[in-house]
ZAMI-103818 format. One record per residue (C-alpha): z, y, x; residue number from 0. Coordinates in steps of 0.1 Angstrom, whole numbers, plus 5000, padded with zeros to 4 digits. Example, Ala and Ser with C-alpha at 12.3 -4.5 7.8 and 13.67 -1.06 7.14 Angstrom:
// residues 2
PT      Z      Y      X   num
PT   5078   4955   5123     0
PT   5071   4989   5137     1
// end
This chain:
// residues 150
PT      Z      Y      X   num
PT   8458   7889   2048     0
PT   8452   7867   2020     1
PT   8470   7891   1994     2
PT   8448   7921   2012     3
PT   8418   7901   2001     4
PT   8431   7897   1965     5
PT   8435   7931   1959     6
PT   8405   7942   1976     7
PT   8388   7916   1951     8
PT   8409   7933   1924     9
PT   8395   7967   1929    10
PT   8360   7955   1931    11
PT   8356   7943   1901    12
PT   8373   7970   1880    13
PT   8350   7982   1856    14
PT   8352   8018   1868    15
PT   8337   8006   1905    16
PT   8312   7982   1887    17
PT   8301   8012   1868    18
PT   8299   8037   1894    19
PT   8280   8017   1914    20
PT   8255   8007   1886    21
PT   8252   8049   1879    22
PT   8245   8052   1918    23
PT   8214   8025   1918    24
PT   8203   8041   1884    25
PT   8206   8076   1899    26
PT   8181   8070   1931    27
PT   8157   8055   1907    28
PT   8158   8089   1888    29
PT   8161   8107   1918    30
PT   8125   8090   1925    31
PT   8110   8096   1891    32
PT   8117   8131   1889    33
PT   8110   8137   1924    34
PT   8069   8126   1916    35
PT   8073   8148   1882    36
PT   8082   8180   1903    37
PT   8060   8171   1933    38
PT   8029   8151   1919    39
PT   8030   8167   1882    40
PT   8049   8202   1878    41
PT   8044   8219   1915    42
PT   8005   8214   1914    43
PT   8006   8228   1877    44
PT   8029   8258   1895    45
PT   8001   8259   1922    46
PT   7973   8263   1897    47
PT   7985   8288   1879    48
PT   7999   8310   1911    49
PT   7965   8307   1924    50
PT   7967   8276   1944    51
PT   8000   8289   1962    52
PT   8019   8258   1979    53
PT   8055   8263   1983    54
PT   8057   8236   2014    55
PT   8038   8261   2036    56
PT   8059   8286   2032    57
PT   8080   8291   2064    58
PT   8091   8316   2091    59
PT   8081   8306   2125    60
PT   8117   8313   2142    61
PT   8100   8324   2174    62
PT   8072   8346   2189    63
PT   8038   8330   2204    64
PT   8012   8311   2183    65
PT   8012   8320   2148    66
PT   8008   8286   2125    67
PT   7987   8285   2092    68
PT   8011   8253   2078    69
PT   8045   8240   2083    70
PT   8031   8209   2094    71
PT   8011   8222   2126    72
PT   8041   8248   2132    73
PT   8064   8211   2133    74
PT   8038   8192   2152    75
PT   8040   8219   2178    76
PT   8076   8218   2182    77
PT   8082   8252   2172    78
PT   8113   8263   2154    79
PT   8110   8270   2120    80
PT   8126   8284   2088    81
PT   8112   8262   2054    82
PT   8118   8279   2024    83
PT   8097   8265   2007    84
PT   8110   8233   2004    85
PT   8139   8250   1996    86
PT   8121   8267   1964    87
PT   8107   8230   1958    88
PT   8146   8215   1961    89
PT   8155   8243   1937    90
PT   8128   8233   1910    91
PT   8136   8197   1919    92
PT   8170   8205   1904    93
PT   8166   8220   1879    94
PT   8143   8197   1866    95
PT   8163   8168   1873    96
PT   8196   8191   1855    97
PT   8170   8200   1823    98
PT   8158   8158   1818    99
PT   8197   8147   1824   100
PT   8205   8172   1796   101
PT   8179   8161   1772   102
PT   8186   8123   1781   103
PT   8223   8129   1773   104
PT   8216   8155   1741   105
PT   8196   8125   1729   106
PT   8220   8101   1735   107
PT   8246   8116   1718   108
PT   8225   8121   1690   109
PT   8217   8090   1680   110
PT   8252   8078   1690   111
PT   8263   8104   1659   112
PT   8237   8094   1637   113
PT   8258   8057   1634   114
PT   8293   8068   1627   115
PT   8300   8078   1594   116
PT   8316   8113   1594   117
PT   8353   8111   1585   118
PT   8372   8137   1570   119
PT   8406   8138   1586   120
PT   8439   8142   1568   121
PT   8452   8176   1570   122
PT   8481   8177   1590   123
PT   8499   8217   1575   124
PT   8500   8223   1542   125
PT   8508   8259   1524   126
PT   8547   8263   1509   127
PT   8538   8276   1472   128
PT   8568   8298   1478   129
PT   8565   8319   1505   130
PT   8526   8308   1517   131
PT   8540   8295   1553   132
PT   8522   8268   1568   133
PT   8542   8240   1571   134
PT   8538   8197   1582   135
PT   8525   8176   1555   136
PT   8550   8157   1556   137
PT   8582   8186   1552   138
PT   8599   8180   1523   139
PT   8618   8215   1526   140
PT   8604   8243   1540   141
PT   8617   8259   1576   142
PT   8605   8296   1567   143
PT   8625   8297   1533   144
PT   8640   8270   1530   145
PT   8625   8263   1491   146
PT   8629   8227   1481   147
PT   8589   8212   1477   148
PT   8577   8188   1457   149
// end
């Protein structure tokens, strides 16, 4: 039991699990942020300029009877229902959420550039003045023709 408990310790604190728990914790913060951008922010923007159209009462009541002017009063009335709306919002949700992500990491990578000096790596071929081949730098006798080089 005791070794068990050592390498369950072990695997806990590898960085990898640290860090995928830290991006979890991080990512349902987001998840909240962007959630009151597309719901309190973008989707009443949407709204205003569909002409006040608002995607959460958009639904197919799933049976006959009583017809039901919001999703709300179709769920209070225990009557089955089909929300696409919310789908629609889930979808804008997403994308959102896919567009900021991009941005954050676009941005990130940017100024992650902007402190590395730009190296100019070694060739690794060089030409054979003979018979033009591309060769390794470091061939002292090339394969094609076999022409001593310099």
């Amino acid at each position: 039991m005791k070794k068990f408990m050592e390498e369950f310790k072990t695997f806990i604190m590898r960085g990898n699990v640290m860090d995928l728990a830290v991006g979890v914790i991080i990512g349902g913060a987001f998840q909240a942020i962007i959630n009151s951008l597309v719901n309190d922010v973008i989707m009443p923007l949407i709204s205003l300029v569909t002409g006040g159209i608002n995607f959460s009462d958009w639904f197919i009541q799933l049976n006959g009877g009583q017809k039901f002017a919001t999703l709300a009063e179709a769920q209070e009335a225990g009557v089955a229902t089909l929300a696409y709306g919310n789908f629609i919002a889930a979808v804008f949700n997403f994308v959102i959420m896919a567009f900021v992500i991009f941005c954050l990491i676009k941005s990130i990578n940017r100024m992650s550039a902007k402190g590395k000096p730009e190296q100019d790596e070694a060739p690794a071929t060089k030409k054979c003045p003979f018979c033009q081949s591309e060769i390794d730098i470091n061939a002292t006798r090339c394969p094609h023709c076999t022409s001593a080089l310099e």
